[in-house]
C-alpha positions in Angstrom: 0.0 0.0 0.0 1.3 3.0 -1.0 1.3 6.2 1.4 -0.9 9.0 1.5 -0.4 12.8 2.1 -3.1 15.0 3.7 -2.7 18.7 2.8 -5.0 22.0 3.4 -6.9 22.4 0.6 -6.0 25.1 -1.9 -8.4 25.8 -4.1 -6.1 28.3 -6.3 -4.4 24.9 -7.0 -5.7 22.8 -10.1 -5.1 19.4 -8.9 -6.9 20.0 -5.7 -9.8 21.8 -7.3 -10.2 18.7 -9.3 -9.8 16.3 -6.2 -12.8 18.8 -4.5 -15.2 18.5 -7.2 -14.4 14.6 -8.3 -14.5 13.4 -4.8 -17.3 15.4 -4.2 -19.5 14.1 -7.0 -18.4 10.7 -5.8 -19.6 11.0 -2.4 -23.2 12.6 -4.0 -23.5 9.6 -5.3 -23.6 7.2 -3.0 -26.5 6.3 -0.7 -25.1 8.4 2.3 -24.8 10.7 -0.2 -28.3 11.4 -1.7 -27.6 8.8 -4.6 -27.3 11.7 -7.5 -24.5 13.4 -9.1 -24.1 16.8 -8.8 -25.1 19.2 -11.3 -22.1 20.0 -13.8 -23.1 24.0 -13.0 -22.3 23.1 -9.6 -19.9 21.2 -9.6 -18.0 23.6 -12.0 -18.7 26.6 -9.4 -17.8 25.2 -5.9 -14.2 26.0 -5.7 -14.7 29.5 -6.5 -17.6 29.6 -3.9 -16.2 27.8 -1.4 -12.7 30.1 -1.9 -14.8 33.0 -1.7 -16.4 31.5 1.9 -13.8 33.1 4.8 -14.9 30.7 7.0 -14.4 27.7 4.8 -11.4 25.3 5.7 -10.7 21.7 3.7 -8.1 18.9 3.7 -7.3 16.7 0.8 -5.9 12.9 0.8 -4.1 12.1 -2.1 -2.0 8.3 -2.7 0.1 8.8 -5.8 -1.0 11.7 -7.2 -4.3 10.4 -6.9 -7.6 12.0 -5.0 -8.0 9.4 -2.3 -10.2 11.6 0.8 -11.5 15.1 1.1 -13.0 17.1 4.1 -15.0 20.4 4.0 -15.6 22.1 6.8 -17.1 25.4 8.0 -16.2 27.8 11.3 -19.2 28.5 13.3 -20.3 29.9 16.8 -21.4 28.2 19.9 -23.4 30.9 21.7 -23.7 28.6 24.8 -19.6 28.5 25.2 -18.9 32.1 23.3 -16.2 30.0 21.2 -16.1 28.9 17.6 -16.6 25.7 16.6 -15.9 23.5 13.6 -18.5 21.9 11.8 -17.6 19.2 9.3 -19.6 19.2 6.5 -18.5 16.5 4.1 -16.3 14.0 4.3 -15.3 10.8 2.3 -12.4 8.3 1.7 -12.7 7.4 -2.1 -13.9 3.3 -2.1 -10.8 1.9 -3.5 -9.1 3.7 -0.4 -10.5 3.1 2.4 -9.1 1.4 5.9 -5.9 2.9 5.4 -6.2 5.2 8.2 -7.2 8.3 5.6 -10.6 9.6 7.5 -8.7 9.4 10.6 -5.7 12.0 9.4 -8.5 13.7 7.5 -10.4 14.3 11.1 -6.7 14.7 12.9 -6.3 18.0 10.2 -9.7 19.5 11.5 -9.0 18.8 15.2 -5.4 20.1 14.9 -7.3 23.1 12.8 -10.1 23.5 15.2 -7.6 23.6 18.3 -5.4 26.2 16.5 -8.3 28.0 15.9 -9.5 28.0 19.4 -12.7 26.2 18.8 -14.5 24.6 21.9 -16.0 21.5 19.6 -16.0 20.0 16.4 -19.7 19.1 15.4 -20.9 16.7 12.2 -23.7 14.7 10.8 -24.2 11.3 10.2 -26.9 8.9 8.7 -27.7 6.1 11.6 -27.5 3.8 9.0 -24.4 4.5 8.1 -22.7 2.6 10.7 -19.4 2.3 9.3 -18.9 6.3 9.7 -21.0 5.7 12.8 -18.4 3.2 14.3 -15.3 5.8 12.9 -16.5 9.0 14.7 -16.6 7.0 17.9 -13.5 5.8 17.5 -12.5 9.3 17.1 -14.2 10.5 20.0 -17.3 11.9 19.1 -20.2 11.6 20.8 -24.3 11.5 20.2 -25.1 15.2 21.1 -28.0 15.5 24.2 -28.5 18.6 26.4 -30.6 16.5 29.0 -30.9 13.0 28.7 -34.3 13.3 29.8 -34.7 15.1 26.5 -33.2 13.0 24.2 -30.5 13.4 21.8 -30.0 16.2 19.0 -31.5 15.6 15.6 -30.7 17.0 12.4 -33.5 18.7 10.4 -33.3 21.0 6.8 -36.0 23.1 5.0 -34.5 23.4 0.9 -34.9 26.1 -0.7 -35.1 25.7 -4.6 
């Protein structure tokens, strides 16, 4: 098995643009994904977007030469602790790469990030039937998120806008 390297990702830098958007579209995808591709017109404007987003912070994997894991993550608040916090917004090892230890240096960049930052969490999102991932942010030493117990544990809701 050949190494990886993880590096910050630099979207003025052509080969990383490319991993973004190709890892990206891969991800879409699959199940825990949504199952689709992403749009072309999308897919051809995220870097710029995502450049122009000060809060924005990414890491790519790549094995010789090629895109092997990506993370994209986004600065945020925590009113409760007056602090930021680092949400991470997509993740994913490439399938012909993974359990090499890749999402774990990809998380290891956003913690080392998030510290340096002086964030008081790092937050995410998972499918529950995604239990691979599940079992992996565990590992990593994330938790379910619950206030109270007696109220039950965060969930994650969205209202699209098209």
């Amino acid at each position: 098995m050949p190494p990886f390297t993880v590096h910050a990702l630099d979207l003025s830098n052509p080969a990383h643009r490319d991993a973004l958007t190709l890892l990206l579209d891969e991800y879409a995808r699959t199940p825990e994904g949504g199952a689709e591709a992403l749009a072309p017109a999308v897919l051809a404007a995220l870097p710029d977007a995502l450049a122009a987003r000060p809060h924005y912070a990414g890491w790519v994997a790549f094995i010789d030469g090629r895109p092997a894991g990506l993370v994209n993550c986004f600065e945020g608040f925590s009113t409760f602790r007056g602090k930021p916090l680092m949400n991470v917004h997509d993740i994913i090892v490439s399938a012909p790469f993974r359990r090499r230890g890749i999402g774990r240096a990809l998380l290891d960049a956003v913690e080392h990030e998030a510290r340096r930052r002086g964030c008081c969490k790092i937050t995410l999102e998972v499918l529950e039937g995604n239990t691979g991932a599940v079992a992996a942010y565990l590992q990593h030493g994330f938790a379910p998120y619950a206030l109270d117990p007696a109220m039950g544990r965060a969930q994650f809701f969205e209202k699209k806008f098209y």
